[in-house]
NUKE-396325 format. One record per residue: residue in three letters; y, z, x of N, C-alpha, C, O in turn. Coordinates in steps of 0.001 Angstrom, whole numbers, padded with zeros to 6 digits, always signed. Example, Ala and Ser with C-alpha at 12.3 -4.5 7.8 and 13.67 -1.06 7.14 Angstrom:
ALA-005690+007800+013190-004500+007800+012300-003300+007800+013200-003319+008465+014236
SER-002250+007080+012850-001060+007140+013670+000030+007870+012900+001138+008039+013409
***
This chain:
UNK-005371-016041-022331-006363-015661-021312-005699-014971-020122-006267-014056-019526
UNK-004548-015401-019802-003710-014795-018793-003179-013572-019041-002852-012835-018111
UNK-003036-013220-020337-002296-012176-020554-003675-010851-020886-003596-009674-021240
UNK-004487-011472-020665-006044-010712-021122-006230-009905-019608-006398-008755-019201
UNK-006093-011205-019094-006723-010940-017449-005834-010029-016767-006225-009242-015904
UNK-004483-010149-017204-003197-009179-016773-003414-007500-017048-003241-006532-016308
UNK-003782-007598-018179-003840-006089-019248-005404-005136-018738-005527-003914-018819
UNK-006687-006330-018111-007614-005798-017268-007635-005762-016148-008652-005668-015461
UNK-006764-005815-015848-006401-005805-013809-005663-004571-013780-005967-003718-012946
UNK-004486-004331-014806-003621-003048-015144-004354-001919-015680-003999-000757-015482
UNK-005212-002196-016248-006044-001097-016521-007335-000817-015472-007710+000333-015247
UNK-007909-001872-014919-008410-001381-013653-008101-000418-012973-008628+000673-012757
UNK-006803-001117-012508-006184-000285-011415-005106+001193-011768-004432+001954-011074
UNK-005350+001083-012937-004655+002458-013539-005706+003259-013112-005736+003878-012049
UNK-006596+003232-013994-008250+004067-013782-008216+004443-012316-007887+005535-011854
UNK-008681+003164-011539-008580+003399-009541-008029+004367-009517-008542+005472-009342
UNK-006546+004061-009739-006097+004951-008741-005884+006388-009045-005815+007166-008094
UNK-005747+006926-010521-005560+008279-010942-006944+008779-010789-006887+009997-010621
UNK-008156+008352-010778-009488+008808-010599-009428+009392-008933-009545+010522-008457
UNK-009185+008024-008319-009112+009021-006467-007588+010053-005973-007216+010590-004929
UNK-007051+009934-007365-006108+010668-007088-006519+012058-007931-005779+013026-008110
UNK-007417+011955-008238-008120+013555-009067-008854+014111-007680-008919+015315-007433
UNK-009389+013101-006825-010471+013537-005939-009196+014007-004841-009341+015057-004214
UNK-008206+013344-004688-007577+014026-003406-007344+015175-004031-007859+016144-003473
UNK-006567+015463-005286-005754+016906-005992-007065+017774-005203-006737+018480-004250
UNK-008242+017735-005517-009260+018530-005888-009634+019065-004230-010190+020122-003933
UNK-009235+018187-003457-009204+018342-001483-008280+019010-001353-008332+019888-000492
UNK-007134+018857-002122-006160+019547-001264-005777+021288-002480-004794+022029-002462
UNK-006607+021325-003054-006505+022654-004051-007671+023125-003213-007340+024257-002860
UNK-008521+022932-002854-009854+023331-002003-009312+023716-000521-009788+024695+000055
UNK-008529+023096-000055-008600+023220+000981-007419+024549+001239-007286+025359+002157
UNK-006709+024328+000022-005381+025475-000008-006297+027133+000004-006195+028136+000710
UNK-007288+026704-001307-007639+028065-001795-008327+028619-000236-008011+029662+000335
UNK-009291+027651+000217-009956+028001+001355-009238+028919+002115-009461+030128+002060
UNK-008008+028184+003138-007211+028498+003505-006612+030068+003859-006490+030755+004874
UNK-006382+030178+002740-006260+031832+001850-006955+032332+001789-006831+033543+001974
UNK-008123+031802+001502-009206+033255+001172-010392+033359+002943-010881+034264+003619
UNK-010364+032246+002974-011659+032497+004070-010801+031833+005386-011228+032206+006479
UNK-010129+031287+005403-009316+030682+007038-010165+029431+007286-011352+029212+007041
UNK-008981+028493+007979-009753+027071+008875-011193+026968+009186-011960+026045+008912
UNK-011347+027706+009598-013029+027401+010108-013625+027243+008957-014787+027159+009354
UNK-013683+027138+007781-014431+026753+006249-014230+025698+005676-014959+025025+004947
UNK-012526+025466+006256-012070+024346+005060-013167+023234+005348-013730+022923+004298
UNK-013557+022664+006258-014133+021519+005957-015566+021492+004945-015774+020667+004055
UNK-016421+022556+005318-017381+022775+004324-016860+022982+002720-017611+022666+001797
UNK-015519+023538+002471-015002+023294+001165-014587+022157+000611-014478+022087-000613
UNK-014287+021074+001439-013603+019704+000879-014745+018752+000951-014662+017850+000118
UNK-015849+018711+001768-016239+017785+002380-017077+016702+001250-017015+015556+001696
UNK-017568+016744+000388-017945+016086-000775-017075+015332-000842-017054+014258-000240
UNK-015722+015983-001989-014611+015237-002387-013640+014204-001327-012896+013257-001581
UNK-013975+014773-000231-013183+014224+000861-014191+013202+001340-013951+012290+000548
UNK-014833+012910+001855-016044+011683+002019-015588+011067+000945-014861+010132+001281
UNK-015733+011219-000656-015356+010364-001792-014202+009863-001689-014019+008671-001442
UNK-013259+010729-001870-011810+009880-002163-011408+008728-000809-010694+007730-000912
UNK-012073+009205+000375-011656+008662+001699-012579+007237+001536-011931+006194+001624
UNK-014104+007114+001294-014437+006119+001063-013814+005220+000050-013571+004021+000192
UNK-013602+005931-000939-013215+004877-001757-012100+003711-001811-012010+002601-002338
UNK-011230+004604-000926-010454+003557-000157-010675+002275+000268-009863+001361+000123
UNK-012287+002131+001050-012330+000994+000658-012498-000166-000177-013120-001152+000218
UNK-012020-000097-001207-012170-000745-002258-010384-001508-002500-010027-002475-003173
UNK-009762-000751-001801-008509-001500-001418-008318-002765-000761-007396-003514-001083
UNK-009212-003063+000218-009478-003861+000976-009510-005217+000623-008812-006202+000865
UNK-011031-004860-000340-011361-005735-001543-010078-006395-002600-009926-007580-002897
UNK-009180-005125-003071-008385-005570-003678-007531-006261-003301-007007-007237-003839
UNK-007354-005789-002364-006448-007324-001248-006684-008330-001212-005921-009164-001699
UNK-008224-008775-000422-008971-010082-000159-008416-010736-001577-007633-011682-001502
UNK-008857-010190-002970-008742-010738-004478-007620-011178-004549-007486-012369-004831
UNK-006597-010442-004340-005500-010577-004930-004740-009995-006071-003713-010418-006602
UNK-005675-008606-006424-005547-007788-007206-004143-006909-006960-003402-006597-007893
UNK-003899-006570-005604-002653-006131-005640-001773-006929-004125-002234-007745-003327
UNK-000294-006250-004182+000138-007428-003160-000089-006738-001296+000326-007272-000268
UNK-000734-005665-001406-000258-005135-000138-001471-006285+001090-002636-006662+000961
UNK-000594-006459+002008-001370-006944+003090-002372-006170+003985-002225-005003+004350
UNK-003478-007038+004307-005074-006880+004333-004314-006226+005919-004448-005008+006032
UNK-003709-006792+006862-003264-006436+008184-002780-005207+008044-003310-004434+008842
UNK-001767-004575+007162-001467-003344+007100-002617-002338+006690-003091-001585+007541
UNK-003000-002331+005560-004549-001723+004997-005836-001297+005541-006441-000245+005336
UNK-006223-002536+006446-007391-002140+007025-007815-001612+007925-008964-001180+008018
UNK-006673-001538+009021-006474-000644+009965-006448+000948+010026-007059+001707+010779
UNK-005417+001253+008848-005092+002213+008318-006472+003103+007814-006661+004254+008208
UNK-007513+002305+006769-008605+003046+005858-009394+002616+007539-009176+003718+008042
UNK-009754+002221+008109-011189+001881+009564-010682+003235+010171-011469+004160+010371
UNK-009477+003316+010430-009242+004629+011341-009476+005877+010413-010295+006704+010814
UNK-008793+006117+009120-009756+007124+008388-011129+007567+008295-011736+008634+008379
UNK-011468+005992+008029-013114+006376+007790-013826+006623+008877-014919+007135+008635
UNK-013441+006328+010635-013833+006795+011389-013770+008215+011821-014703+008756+012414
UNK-012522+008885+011480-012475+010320+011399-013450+011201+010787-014079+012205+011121
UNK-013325+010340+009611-014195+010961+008200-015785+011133+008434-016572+012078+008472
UNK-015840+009917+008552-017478+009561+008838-018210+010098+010496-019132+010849+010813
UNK-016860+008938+011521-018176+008759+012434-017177+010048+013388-017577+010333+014517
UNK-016309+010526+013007-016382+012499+013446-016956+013893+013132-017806+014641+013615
UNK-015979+013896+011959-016225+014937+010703-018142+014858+010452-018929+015729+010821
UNK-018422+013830+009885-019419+014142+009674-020877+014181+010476-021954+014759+010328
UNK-020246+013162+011481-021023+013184+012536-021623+014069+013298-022816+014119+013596
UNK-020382+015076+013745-020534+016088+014352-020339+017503+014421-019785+018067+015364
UNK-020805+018067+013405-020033+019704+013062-019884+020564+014214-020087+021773+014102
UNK-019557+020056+015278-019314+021230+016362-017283+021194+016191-016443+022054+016456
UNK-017145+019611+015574-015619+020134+015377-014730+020579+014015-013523+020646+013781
UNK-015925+020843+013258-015277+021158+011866-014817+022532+011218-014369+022813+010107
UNK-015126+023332+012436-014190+024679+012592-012882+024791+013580-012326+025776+014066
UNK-012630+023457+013675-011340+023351+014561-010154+023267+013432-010191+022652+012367
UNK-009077+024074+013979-007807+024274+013464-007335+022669+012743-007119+022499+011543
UNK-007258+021673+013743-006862+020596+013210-007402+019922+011707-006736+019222+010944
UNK-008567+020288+011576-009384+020483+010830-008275+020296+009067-008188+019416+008210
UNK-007728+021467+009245-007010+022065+008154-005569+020956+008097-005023+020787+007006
UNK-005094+020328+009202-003841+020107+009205-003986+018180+008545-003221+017495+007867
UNK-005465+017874+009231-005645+016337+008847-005622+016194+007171-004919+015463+006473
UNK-006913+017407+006692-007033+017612+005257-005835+017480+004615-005699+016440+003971
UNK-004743+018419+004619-003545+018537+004045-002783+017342+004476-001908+016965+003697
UNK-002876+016983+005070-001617+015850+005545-002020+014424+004687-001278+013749+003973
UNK-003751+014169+005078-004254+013236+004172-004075+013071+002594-004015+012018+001959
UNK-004001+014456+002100-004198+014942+000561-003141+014707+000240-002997+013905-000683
UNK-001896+015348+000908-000312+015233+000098+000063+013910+000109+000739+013487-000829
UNK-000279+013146+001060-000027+012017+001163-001036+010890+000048-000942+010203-000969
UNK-001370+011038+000418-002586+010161-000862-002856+010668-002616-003482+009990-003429
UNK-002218+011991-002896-002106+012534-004176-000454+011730-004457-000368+011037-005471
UNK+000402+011816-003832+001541+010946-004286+001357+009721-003836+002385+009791-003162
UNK+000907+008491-003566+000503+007461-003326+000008+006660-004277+000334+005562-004728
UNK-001186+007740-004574-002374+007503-006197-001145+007640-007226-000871+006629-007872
UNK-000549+008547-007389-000062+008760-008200+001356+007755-009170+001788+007517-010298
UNK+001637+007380-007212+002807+006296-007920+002406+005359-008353+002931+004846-009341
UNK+001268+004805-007700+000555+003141-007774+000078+003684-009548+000657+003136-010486
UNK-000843+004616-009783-001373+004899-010758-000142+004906-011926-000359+004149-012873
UNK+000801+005478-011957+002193+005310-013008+002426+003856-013134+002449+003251-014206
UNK+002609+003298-011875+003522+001713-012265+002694+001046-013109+002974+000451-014150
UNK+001292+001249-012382+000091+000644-013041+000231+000321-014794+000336-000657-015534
UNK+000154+001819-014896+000488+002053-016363+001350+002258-017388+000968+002532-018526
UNK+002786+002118-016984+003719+002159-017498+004948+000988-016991+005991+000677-017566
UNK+004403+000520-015761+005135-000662-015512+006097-000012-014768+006898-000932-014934
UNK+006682+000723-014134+007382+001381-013581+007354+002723-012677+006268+003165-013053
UNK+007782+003572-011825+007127+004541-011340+008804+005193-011422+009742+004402-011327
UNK+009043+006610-011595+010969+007033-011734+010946+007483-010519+010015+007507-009714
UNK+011952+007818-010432+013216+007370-008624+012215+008420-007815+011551+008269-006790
UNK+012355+009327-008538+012177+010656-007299+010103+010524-006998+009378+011168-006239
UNK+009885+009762-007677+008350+009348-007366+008354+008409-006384+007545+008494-005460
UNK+009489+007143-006473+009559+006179-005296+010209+007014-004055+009903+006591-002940
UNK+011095+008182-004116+011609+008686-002966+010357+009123-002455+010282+008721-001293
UNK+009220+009833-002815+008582+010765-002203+007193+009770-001702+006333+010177-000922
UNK+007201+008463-002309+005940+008078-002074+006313+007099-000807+005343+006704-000161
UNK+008070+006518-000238+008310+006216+000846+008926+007418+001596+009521+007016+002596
UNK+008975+008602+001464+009731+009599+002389+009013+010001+003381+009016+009826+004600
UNK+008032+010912+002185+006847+011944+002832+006228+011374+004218+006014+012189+005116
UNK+005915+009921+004435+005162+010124+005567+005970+009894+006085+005579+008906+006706
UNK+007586+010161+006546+008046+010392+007946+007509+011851+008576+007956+012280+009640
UNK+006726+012398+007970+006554+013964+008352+004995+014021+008170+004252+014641+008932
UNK+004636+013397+007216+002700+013311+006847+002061+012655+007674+001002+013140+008072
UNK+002584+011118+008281+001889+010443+008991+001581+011014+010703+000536+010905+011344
UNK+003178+011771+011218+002852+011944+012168+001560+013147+012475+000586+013091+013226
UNK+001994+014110+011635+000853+015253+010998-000337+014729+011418-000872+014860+012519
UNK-000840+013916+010127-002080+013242+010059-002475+012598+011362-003605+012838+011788
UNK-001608+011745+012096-002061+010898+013254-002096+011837+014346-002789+011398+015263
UNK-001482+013241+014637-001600+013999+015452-003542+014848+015157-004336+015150+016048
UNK-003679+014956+014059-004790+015569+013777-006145+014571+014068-007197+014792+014669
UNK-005553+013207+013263-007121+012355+014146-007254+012419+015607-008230+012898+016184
UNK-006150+011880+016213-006223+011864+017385-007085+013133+018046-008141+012982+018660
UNK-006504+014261+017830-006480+015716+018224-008633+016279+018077-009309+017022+018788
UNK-009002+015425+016781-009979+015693+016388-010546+014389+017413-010941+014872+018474
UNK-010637+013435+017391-011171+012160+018339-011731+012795+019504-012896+012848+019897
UNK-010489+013345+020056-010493+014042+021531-011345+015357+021456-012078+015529+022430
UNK-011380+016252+020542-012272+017387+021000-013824+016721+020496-014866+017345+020692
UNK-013803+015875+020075-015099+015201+019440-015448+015011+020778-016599+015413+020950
UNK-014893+014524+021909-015400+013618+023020-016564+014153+024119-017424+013315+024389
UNK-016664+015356+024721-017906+016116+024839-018918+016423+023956-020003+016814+024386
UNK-018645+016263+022454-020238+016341+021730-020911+014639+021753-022111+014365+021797
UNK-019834+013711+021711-020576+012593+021204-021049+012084+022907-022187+011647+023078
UNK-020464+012148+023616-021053+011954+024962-022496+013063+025541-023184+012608+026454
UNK-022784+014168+025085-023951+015103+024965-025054+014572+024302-026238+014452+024620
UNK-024261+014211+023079-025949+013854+022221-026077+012588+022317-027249+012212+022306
UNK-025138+011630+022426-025929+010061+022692-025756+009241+021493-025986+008033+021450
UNK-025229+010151+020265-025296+009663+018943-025120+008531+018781-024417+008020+019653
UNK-025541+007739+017845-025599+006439+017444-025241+005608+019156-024575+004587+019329
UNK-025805+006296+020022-025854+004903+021256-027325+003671+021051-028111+003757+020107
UNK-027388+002963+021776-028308+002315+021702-028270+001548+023519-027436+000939+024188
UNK-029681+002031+023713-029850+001662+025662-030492+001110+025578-031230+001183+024595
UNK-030738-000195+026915-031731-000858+027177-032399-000254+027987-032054+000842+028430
UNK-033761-001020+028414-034250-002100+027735-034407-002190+025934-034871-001171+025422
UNK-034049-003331+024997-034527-002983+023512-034511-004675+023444-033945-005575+024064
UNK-035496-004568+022290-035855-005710+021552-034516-006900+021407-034609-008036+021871
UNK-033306-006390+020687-032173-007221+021059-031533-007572+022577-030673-008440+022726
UNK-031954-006954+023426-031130-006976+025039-029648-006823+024673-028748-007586+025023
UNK-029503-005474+023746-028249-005035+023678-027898-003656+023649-028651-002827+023140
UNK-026745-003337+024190-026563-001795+024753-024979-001392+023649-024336-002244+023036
UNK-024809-000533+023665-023992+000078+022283-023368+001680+023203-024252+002433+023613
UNK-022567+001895+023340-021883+003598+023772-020834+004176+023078-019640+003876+023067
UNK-021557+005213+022388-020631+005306+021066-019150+006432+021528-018006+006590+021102
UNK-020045+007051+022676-018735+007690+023634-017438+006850+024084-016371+007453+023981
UNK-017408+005806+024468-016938+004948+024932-015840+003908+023991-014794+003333+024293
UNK-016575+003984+022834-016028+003382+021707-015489+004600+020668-015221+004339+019496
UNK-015390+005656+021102-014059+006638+020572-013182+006853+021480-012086+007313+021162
UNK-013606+006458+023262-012390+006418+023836-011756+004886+023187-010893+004884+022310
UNK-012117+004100+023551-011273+002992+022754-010542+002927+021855-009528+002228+021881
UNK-010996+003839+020590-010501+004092+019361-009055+005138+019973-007949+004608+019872
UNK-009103+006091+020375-007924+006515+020889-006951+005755+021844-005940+006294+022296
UNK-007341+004379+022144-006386+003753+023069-005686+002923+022342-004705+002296+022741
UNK-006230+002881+021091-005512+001799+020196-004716+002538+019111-004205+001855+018223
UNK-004556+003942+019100-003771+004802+018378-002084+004343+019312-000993+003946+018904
UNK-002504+004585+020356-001269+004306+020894-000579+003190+020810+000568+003429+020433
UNK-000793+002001+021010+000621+001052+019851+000478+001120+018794+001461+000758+018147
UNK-000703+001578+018004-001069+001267+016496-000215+002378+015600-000110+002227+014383
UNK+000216+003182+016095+000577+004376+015399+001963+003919+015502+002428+003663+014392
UNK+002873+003710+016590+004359+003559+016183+004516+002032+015735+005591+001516+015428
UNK+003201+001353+015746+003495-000410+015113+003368+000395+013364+003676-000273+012377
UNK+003022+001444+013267+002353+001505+011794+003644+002530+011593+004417+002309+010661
UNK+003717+002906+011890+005512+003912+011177+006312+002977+011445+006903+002902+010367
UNK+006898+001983+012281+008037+001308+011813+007914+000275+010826+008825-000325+010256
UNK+006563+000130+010682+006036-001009+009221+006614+000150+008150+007492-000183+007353
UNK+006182+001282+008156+006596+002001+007198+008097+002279+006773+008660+002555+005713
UNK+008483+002080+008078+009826+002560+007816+010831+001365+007032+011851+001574+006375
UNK+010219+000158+007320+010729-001056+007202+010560-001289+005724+011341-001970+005059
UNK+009307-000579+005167+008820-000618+003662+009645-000009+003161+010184-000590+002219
UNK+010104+001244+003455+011359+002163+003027+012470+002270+003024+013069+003209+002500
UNK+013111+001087+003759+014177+000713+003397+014264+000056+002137+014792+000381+001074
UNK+013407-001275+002629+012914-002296+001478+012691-001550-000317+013106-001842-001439
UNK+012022-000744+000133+011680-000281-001460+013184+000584-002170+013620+000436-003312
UNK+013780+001546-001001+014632+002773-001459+015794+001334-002159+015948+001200-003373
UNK+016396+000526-001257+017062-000460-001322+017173-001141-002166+018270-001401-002661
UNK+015821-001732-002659+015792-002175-004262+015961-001565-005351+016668-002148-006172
UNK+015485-000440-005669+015238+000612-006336+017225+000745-006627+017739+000525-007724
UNK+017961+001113-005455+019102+001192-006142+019934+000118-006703+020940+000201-007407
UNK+019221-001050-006183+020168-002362-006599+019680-002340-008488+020604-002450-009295
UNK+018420-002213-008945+018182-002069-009880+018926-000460-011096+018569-000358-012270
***
């Protein structure tokens, strides 16, 4: 029964992860071709399907944590996919006055390269029990250069977001109301940018600490 339950958890998570790793390939080939043919101001209307998908689906990691399906910690994880999906969701889609912004192009790509080798390693070990060297180099390297990328682009996008979501009021909620409760959704993306600031170098030296850890084993083996 154990060895049943082993062989459907491995095949679960084989499936997972090469499936959202089809959806990033498919963001970051979209967002290339874009790129080239029509310039930044498009890419987001070219990714934005696949990119909502692969980005949500992330949360399902979460889950896999709580279970026990895989070993990564819920403290590292959830921070990481809440600040995505706030980009994703309660920016990007929120507000298209910033989805012809340059940064636009740099979050896409930074997210994609990073999460197409990610999927990819988890998705190998998954299925072969192992992932080879130059897959473990690139899946702890890359974000010394992807993460800052990426965390420069949410941020970057947060902040020009901050005159539309303070204009329209979006998802606020004012009193007087039936609950006697008040909600400022302006207010709560400045917040969200105040917590980039320890959260971002607490979250690269976790990384970096993983990358020793992993490069380290990898050669003792």
């Amino acid at each position: 029964m154990a060895g049943f339950s082993s062989v459907l958890r491995r095949t679960y998570l084989t499936l997972y992860n090469w499936t959202v790793f089809a959806g990033w390939f498919q963001v970051l080939y979209l967002a290339v071709k874009t790129l080239r043919e029509s310039g930044h101001e498009h890419v987001y209307d070219a990714v934005e399907k696949p990119l909502l998908l692969a980005q949500s689906a992330a949360v399902l990691e979460i889950f896999h944590g709580l279970v026990g399906l895989v070993r990564s910690p819920i403290t590292a994880t959830l921070p990481q996919i809440s600040s995505r999906l706030f980009v994703a969701w309660g920016i990007l889609w929120s507000f298209p006055e910033v989805r012809t912004h340059v940064l636009v192009s740099s979050l896409v790509i930074s997210w994609s390269i990073t999460e197409i080798i990610r999927y990819s390693f988890f998705g190998t070990k998954e299925a072969l029990g192992s992932a080879p060297s130059w897959l473990l180099w690139l899946r702890y390297s890359t974000f010394m250069l992807l993460y800052p990328t990426g965390i420069t682009s949410e941020v970057g996008l947060i902040y020009v977001a901050l005159p539309y979501i303070k204009e329209s009021e979006k998802y606020c909620i004012r009193m007087p109301n039936t609950w006697n409760f008040s909600f400022d959704y302006f207010y709560s993306a400045i917040l969200a940018l105040g917590i980039y600031v320890p959260g971002s170098p607490h979250m690269y030296t976790y990384m970096l600490g993983q990358r020793k850890k992993a490069l380290s084993k990898s050669k003792k083996e």
